[in-house]
gemmi code that builds the backbone of each chain (N, CA, C; Angstrom):
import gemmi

chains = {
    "A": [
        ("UNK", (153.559, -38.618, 29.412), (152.842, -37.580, 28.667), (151.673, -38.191, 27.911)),
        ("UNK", (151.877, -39.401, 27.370), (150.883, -40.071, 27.059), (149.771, -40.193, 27.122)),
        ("UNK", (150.023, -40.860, 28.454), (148.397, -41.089, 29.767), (147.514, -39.900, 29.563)),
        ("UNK", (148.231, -38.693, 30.079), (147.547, -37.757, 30.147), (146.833, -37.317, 28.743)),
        ("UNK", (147.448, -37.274, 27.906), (146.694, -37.040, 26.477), (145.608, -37.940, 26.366)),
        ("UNK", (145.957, -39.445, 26.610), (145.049, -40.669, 26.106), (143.459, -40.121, 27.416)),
        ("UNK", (144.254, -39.378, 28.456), (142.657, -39.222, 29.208), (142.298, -38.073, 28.452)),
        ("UNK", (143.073, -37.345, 28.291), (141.957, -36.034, 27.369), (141.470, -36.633, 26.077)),
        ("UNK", (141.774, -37.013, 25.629), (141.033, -37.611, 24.596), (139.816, -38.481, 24.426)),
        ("UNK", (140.014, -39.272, 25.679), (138.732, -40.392, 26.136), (137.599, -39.043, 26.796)),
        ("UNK", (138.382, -37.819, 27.529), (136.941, -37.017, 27.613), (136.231, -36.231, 26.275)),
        ("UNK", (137.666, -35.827, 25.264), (137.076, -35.186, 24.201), (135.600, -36.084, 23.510)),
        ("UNK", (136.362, -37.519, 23.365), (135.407, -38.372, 22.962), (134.354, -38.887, 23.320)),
        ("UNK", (133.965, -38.581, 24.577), (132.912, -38.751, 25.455), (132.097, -37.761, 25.257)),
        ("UNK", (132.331, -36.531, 24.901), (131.764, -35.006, 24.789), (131.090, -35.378, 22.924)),
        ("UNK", (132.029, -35.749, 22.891), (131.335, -36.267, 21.095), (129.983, -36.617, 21.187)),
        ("UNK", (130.712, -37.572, 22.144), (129.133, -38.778, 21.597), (127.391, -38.112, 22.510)),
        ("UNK", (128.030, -37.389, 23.397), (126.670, -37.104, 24.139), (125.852, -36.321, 23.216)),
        ("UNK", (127.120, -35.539, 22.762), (126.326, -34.351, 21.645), (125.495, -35.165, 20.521)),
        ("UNK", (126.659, -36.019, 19.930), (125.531, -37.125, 18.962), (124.335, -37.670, 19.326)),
        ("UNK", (124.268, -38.182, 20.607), (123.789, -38.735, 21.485), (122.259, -37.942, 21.384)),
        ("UNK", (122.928, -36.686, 21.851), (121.295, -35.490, 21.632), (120.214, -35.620, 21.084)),
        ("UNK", (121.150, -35.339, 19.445), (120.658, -35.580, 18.818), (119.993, -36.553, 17.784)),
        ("UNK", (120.445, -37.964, 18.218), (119.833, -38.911, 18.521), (118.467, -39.164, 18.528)),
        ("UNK", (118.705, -38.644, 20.047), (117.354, -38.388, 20.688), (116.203, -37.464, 20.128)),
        ("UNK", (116.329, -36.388, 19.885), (115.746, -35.186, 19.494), (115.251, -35.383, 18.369)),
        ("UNK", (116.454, -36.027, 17.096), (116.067, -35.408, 16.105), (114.952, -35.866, 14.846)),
        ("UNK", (114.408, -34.468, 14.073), (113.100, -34.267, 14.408), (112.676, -35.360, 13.101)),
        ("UNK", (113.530, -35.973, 12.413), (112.935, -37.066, 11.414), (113.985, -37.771, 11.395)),
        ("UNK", (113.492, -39.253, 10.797), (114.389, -40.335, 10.979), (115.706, -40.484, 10.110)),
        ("UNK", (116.021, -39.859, 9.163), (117.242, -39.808, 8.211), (118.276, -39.308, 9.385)),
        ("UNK", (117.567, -37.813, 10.454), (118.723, -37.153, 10.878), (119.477, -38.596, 12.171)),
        ("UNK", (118.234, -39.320, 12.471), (118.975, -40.322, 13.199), (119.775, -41.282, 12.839)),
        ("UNK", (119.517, -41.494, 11.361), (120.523, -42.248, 10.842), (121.762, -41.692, 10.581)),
        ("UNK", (121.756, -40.563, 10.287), (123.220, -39.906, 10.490), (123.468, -39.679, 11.504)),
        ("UNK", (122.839, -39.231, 12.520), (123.590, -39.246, 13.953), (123.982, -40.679, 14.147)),
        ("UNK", (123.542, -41.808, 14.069), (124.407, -43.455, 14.305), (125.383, -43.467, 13.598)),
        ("UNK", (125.646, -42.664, 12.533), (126.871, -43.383, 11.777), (127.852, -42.427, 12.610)),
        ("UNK", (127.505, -41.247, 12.864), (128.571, -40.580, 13.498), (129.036, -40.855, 14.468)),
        ("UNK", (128.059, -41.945, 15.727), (128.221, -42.325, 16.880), (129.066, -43.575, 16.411)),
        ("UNK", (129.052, -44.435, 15.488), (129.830, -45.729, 15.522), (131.257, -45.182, 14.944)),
        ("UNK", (131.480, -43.764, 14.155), (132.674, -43.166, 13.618), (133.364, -43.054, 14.748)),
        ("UNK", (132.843, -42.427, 16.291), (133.539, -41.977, 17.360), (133.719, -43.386, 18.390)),
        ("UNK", (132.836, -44.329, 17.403), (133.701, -45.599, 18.909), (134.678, -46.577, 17.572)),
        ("UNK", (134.723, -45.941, 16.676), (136.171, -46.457, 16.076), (137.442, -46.039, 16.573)),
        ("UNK", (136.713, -44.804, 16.907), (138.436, -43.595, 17.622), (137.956, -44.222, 18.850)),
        ("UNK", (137.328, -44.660, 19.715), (137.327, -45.424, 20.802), (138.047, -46.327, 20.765)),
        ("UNK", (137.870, -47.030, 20.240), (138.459, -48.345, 20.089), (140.286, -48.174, 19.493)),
        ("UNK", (139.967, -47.191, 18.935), (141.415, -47.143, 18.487), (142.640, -46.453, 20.172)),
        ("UNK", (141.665, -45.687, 20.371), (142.410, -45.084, 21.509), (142.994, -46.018, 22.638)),
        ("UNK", (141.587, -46.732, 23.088), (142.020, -47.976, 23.480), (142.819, -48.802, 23.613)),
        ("UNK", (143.107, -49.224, 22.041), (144.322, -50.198, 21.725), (145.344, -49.583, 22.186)),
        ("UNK", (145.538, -48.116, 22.307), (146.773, -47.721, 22.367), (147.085, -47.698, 23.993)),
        ("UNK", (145.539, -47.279, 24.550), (146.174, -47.143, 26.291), (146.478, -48.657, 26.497)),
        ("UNK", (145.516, -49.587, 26.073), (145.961, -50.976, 26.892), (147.431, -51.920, 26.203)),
        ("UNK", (147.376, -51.341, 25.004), (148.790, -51.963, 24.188), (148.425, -53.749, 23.555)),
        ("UNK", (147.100, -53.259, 23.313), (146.603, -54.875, 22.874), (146.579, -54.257, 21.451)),
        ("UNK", (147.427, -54.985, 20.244), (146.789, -54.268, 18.937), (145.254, -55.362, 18.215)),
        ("UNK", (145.247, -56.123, 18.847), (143.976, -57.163, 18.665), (142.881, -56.545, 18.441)),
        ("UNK", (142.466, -55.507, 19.211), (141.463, -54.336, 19.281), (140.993, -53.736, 17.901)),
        ("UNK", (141.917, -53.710, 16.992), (141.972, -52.897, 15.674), (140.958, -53.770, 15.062)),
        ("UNK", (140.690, -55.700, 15.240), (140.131, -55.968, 14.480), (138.498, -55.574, 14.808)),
        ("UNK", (138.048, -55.528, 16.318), (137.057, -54.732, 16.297), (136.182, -53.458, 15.682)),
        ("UNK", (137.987, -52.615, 15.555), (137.431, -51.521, 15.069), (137.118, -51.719, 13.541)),
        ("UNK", (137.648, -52.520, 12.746), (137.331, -52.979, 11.584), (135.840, -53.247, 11.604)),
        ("UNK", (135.385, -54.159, 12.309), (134.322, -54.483, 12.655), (133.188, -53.698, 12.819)),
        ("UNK", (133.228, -52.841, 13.391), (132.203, -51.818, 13.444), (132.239, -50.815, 12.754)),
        ("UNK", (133.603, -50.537, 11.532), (133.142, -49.732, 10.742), (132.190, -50.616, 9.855)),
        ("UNK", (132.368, -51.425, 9.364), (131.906, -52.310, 8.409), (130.296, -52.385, 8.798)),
        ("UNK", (129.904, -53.122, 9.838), (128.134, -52.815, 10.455), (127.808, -51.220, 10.301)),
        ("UNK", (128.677, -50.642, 10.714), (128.357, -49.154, 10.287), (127.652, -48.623, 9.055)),
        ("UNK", (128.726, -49.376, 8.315), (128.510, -48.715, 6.529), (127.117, -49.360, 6.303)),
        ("UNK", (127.306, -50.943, 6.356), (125.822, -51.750, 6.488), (124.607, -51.396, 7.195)),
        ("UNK", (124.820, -50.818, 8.059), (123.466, -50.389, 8.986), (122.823, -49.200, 8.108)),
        ("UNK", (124.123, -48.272, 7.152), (123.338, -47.420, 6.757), (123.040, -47.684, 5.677)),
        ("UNK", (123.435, -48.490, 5.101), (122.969, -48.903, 3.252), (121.519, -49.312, 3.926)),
        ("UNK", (121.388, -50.173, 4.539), (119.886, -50.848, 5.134), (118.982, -49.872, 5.161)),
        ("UNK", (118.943, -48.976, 6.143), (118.203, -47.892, 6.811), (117.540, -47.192, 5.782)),
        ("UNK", (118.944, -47.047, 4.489), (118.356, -46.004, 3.523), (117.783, -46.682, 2.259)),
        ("UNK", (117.500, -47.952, 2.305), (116.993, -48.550, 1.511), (115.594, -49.021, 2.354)),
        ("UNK", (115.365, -48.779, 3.669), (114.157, -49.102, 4.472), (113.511, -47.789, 4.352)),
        ("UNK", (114.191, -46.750, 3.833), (113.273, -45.142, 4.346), (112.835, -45.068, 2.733)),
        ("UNK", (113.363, -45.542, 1.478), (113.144, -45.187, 0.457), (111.713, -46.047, 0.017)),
        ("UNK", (112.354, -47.488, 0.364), (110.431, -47.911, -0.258), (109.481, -47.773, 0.667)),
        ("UNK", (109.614, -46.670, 1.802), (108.108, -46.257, 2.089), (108.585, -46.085, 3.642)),
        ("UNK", (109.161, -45.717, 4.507), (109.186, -46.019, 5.424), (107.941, -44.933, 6.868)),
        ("UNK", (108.183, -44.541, 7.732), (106.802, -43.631, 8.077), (107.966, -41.726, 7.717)),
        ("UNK", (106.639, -41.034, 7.518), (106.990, -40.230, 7.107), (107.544, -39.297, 7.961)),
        ("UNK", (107.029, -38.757, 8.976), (107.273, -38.011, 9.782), (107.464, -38.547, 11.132)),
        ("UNK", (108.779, -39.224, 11.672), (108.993, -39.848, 12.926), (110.377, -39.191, 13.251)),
    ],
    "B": [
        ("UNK", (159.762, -38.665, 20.782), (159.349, -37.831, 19.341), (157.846, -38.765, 19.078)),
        ("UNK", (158.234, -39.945, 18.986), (156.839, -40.594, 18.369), (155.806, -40.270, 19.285)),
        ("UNK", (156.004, -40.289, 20.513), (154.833, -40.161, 21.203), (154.301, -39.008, 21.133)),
        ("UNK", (155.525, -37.669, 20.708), (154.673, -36.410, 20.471), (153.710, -36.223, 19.230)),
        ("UNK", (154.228, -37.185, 18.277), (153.555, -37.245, 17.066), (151.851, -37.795, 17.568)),
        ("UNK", (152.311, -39.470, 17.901), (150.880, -39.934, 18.294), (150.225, -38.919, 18.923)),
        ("UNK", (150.416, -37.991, 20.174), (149.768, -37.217, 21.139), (149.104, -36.147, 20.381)),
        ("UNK", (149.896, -35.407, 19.149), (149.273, -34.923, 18.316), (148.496, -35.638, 17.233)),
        ("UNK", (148.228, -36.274, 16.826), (147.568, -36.913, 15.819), (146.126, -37.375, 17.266)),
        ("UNK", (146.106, -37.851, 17.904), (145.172, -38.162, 18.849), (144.346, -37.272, 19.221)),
        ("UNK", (145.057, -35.734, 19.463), (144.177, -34.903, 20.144), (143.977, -34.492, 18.617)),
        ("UNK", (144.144, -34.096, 17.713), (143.386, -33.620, 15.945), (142.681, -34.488, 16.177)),
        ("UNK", (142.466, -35.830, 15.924), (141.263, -36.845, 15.556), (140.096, -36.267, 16.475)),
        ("UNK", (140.648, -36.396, 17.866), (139.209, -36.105, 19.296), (138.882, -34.667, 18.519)),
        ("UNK", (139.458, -33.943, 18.689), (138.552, -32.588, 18.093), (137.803, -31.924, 16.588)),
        ("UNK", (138.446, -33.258, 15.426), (137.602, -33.420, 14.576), (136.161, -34.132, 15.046)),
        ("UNK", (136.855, -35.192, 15.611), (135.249, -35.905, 16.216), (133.900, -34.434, 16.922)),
        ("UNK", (134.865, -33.744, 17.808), (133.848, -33.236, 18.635), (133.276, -31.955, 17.616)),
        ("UNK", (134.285, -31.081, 16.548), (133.568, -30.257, 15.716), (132.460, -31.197, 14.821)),
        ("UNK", (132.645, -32.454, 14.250), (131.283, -33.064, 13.963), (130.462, -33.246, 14.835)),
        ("UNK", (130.542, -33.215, 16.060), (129.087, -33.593, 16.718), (128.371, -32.385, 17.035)),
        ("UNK", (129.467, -30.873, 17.105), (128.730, -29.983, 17.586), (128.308, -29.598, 16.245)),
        ("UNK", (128.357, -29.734, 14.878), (127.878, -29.629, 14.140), (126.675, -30.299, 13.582)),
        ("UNK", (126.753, -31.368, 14.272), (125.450, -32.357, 14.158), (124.045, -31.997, 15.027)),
        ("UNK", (124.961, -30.992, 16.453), (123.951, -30.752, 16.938), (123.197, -29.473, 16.882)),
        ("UNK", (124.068, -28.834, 16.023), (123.650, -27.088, 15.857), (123.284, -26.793, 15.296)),
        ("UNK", (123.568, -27.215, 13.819), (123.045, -27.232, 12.226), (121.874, -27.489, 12.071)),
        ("UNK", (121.020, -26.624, 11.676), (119.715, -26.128, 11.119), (118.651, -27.621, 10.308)),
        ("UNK", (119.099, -28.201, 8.931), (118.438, -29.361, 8.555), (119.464, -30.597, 7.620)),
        ("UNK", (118.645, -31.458, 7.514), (119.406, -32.997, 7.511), (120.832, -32.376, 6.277)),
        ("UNK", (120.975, -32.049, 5.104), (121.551, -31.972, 4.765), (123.391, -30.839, 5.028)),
        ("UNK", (122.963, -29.889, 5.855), (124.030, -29.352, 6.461), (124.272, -30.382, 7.733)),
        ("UNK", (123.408, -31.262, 8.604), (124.101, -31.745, 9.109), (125.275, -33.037, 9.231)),
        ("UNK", (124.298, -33.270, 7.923), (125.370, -34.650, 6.997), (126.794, -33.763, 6.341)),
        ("UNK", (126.513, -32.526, 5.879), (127.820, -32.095, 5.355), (129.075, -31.806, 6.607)),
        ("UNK", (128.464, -31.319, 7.915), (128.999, -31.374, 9.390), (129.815, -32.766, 9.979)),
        ("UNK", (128.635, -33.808, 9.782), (128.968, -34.963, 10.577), (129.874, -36.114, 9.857)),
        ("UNK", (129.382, -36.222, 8.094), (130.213, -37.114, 7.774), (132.135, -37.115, 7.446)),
        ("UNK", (132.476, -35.675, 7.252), (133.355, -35.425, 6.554), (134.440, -35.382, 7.880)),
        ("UNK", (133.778, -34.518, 9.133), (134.410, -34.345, 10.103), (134.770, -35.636, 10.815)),
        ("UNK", (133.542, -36.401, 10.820), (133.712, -37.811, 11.399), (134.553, -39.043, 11.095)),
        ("UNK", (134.735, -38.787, 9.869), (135.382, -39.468, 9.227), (136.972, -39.440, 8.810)),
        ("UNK", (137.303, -38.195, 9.479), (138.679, -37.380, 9.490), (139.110, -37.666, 10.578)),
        ("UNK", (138.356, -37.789, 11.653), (138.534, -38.012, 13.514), (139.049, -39.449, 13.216)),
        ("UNK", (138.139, -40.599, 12.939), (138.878, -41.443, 12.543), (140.044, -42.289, 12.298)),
        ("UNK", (140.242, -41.252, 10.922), (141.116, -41.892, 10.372), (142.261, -41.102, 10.871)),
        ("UNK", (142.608, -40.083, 11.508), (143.650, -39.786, 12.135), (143.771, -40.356, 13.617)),
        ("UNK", (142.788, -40.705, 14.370), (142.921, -41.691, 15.000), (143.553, -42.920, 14.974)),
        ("UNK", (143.336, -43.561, 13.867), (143.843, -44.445, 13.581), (145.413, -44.116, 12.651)),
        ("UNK", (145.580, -43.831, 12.573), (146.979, -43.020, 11.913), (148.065, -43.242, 13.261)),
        ("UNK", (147.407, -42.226, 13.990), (148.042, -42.552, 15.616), (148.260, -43.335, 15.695)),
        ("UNK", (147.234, -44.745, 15.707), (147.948, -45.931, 16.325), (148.811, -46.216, 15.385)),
        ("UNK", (148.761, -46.636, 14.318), (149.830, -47.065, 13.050), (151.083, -46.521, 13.834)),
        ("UNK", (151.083, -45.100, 14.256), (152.484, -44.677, 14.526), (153.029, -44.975, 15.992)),
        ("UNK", (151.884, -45.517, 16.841), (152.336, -45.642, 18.014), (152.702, -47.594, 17.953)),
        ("UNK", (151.754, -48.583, 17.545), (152.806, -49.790, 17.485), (154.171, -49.863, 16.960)),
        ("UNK", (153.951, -49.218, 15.735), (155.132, -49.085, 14.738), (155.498, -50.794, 14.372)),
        ("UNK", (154.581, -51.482, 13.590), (154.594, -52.644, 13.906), (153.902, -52.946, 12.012)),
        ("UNK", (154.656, -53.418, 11.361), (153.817, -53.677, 9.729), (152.593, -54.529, 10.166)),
        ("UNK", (152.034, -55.032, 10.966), (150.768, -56.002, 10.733), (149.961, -54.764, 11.470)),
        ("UNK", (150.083, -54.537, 12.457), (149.206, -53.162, 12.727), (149.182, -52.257, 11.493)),
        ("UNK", (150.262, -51.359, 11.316), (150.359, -50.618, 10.268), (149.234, -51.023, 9.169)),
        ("UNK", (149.230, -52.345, 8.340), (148.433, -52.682, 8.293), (146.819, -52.718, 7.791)),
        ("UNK", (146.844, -53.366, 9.359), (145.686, -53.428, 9.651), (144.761, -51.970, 9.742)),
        ("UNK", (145.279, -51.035, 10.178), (145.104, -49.026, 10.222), (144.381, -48.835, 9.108)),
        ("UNK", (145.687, -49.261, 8.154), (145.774, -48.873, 6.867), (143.926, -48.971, 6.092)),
        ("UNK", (144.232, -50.826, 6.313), (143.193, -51.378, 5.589), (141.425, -50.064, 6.259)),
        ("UNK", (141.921, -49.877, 7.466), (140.756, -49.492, 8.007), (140.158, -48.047, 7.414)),
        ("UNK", (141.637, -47.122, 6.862), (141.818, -45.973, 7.030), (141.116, -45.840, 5.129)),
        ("UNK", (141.566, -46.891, 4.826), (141.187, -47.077, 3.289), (139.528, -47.275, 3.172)),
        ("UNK", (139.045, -48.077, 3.830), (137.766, -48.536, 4.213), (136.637, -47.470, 4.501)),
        ("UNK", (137.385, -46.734, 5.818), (135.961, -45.973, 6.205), (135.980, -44.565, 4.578)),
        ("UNK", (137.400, -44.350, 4.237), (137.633, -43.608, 2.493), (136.587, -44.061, 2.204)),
        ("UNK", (136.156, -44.930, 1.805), (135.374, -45.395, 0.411), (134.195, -45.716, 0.728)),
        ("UNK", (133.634, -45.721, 2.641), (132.417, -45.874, 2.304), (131.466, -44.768, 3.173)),
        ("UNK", (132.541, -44.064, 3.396), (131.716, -42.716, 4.201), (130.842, -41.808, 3.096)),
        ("UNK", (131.285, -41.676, 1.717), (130.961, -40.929, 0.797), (129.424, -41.504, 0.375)),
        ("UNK", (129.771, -42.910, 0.420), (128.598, -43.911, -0.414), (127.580, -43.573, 0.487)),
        ("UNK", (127.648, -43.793, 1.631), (126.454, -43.565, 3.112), (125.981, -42.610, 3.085)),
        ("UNK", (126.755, -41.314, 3.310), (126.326, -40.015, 3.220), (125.462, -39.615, 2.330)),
        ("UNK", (125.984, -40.523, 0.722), (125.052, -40.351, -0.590), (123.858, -40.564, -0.291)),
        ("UNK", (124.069, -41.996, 0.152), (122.231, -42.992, 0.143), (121.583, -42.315, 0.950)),
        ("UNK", (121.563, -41.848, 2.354), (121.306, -41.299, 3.260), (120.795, -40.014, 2.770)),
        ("UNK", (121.372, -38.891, 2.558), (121.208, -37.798, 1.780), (120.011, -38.516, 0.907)),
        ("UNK", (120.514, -38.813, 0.090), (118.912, -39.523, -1.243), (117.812, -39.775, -0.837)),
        ("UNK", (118.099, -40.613, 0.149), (116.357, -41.171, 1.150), (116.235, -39.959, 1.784)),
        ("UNK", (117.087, -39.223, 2.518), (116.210, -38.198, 3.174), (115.521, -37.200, 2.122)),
        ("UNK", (115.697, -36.782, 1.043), (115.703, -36.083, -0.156), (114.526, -35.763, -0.559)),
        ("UNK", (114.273, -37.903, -0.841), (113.226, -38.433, -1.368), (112.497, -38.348, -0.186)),
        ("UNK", (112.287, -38.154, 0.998), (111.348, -38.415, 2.196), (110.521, -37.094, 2.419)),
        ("UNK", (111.441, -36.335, 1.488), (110.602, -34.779, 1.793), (110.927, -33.942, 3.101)),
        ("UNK", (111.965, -34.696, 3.629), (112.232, -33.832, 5.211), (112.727, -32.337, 4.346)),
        ("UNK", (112.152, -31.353, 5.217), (111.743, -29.889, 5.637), (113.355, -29.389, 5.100)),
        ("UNK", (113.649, -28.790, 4.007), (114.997, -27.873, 3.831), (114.985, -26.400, 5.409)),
        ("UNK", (116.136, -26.156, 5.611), (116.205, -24.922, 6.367), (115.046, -24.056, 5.736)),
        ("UNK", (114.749, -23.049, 6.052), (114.200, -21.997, 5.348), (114.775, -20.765, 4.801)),
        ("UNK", (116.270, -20.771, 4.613), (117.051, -19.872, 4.379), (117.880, -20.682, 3.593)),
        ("UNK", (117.453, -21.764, 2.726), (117.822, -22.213, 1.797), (117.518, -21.644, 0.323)),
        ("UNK", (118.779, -21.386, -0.335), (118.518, -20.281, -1.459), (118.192, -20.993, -2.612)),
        ("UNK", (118.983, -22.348, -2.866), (118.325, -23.351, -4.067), (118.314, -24.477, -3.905)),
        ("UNK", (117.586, -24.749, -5.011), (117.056, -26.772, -4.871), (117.046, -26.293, -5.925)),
        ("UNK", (118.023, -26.797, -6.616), (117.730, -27.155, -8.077), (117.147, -28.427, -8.079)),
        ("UNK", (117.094, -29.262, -7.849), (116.866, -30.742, -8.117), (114.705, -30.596, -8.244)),
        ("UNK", (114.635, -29.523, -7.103), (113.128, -30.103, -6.938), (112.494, -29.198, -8.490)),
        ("UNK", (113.177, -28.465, -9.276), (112.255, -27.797, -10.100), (112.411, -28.940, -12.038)),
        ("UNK", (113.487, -30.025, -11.359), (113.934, -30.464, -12.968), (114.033, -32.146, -12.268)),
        ("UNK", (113.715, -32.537, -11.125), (113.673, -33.963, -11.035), (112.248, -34.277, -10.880)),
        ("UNK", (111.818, -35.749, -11.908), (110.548, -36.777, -11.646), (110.711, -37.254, -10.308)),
        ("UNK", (110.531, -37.279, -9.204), (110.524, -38.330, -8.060), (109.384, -39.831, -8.637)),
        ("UNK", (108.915, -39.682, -9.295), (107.995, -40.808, -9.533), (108.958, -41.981, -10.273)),
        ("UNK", (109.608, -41.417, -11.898), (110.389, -42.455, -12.468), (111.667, -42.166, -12.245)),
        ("UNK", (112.006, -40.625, -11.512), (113.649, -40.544, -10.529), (114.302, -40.575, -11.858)),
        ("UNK", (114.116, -39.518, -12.805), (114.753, -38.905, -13.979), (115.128, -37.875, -13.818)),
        ("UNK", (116.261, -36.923, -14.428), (116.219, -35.836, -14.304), (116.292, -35.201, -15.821)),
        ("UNK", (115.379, -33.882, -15.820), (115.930, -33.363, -16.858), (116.458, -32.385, -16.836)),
        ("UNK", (116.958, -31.904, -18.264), (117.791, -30.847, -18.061), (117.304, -29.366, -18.186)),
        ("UNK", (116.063, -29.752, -18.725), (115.342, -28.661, -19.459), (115.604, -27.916, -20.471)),
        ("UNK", (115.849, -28.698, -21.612), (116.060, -28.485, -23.040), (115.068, -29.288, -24.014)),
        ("UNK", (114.988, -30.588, -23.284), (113.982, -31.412, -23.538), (112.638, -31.218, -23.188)),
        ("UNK", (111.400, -31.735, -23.908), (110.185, -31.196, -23.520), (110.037, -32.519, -22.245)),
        ("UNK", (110.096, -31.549, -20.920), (109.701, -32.441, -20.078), (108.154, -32.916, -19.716)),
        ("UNK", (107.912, -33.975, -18.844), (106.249, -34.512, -19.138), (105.415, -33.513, -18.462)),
        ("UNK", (104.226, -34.192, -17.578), (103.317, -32.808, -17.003), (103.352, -33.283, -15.555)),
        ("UNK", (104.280, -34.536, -15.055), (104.911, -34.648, -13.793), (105.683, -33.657, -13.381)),
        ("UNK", (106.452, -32.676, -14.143), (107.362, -31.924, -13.840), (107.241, -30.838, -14.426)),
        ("UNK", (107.158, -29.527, -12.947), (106.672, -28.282, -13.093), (108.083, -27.775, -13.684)),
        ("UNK", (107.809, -27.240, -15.074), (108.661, -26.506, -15.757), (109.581, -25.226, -15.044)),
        ("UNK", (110.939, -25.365, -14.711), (110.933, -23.987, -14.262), (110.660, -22.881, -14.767)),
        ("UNK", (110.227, -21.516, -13.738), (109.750, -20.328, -14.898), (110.769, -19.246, -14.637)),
        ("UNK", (111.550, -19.246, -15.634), (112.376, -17.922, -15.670), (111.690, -16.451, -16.030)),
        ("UNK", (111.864, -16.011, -15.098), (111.161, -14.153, -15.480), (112.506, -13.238, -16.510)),
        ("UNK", (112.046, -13.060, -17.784), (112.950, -12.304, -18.336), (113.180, -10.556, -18.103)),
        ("UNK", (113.908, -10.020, -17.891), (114.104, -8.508, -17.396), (114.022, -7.921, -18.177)),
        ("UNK", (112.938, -6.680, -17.909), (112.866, -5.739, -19.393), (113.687, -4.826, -18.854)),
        ("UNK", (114.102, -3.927, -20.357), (114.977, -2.823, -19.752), (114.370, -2.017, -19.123)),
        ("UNK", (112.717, -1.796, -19.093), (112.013, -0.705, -17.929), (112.365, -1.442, -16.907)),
        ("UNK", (112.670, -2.329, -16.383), (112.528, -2.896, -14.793), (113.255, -1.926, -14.056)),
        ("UNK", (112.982, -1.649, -12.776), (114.261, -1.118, -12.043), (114.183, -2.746, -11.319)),
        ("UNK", (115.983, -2.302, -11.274), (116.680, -3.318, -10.746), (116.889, -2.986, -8.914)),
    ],
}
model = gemmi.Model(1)
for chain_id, residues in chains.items():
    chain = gemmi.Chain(chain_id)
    for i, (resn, *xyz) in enumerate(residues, 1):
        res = gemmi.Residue()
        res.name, res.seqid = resn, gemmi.SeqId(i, " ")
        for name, pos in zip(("N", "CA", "C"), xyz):
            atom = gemmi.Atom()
            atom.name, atom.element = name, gemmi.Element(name[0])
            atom.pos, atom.b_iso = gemmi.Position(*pos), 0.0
            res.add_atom(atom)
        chain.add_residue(res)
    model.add_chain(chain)
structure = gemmi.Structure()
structure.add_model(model)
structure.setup_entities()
């Protein structure tokens, strides 16, 4: 019963990220892209977590540690790069 | 039993994840979509990770979850803040069916003070103007 959940879930989570993904792409000033990345590295924590569970490695977890942490950092950065001046309308 | 638990806790996390993204992608301007993406995203998460805690069933995993589950707590709020602030300060475009900003009629962006408006504020900052109602008004 597992398997089958762990694949619906790897598609739920795939459907996540394209949508993030979008908007990514699209969106129409640079703050909204910085929140779309944090949301994209939120959904490869549940990646990674899901992971650990289909392959049964718990080693994996320290990754996911890992990329929350660059996560949080990428955005303290970003929003300290948009505040002293960054371009206005990109 | 556990695995029905994990199976449920797995599929809640995936569909918190996916109501934040379709909220990230539907939502009108930066600040509804930060209220969409961080709270939801961050719930996907950590019930994700909950799952696993319950599927090793193992104290160093447990853990390790834990530490994670505590982690993204304390710094999803802080991000969302700074983020929110710089976009704030950047001037990106509110919806247009936004009913208030208090902030833009009683904050300096120059020395990033606020007042309350009791105090005589400087001539950086457009006083708000309250219209008082006479009893001729029709309402």
């Amino acid at each position: 019963m597992l398997n089958v959940v762990i694949n619906i879930v790897y598609f739920m989570l795939s459907v996540a990220l394209l949508f993030a993904f979008i908007r990514l792409t699209k969106g129409p000033s640079l703050p909204d892209r910085v929140v779309s990345l944090e949301l994209i590295a939120s959904i490869v924590v549940g990646y990674v977590g899901v992971h650990a569970i289909d392959t049964g490695v718990s080693s994996l977890l320290d990754v996911a540690i890992v990329i929350a942490l660059t996560a949080f950092l990428t955005a303290i950065g970003f929003a300290r790069f948009l505040e002293r001046g960054g371009r206005k309308s990109e | 039993m556990s695995e029905l638990i994990v199976a449920i806790l797995l599929l809640t996390g995936a569909s918190f994840m996916i109501l934040a993204s379709v909220g990230i992608l539907r939502l009108p301007d930066l600040p509804t979509r930060m209220h969409a993406s961080t709270k939801a995203g961050a719930m996907g998460a950590m019930m994700t990770m909950a799952g696993v805690a319950m599927h090793f069933g193992d104290v160093v995993v447990f853990t390790r979850a834990f530490a994670i589950v505590i982690f993204i707590l304390i710094t999803a709020p802080i991000a969302a803040h700074v983020i929110g602030r710089a976009g704030y300060f950047l001037g990106t475009p509110l919806w247009e069916g936004t009913v208030k900003d208090e902030l833009k009629d009683n904050y300096d962006e120059k020395t990033h003070s606020l007042y309350s408006g009791f105090e005589p504020a400087p001539e950086s900052v457009i006083p708000p103007t309250h219209k008082k109602r006479d009893e001729d008004d029709e309402i």
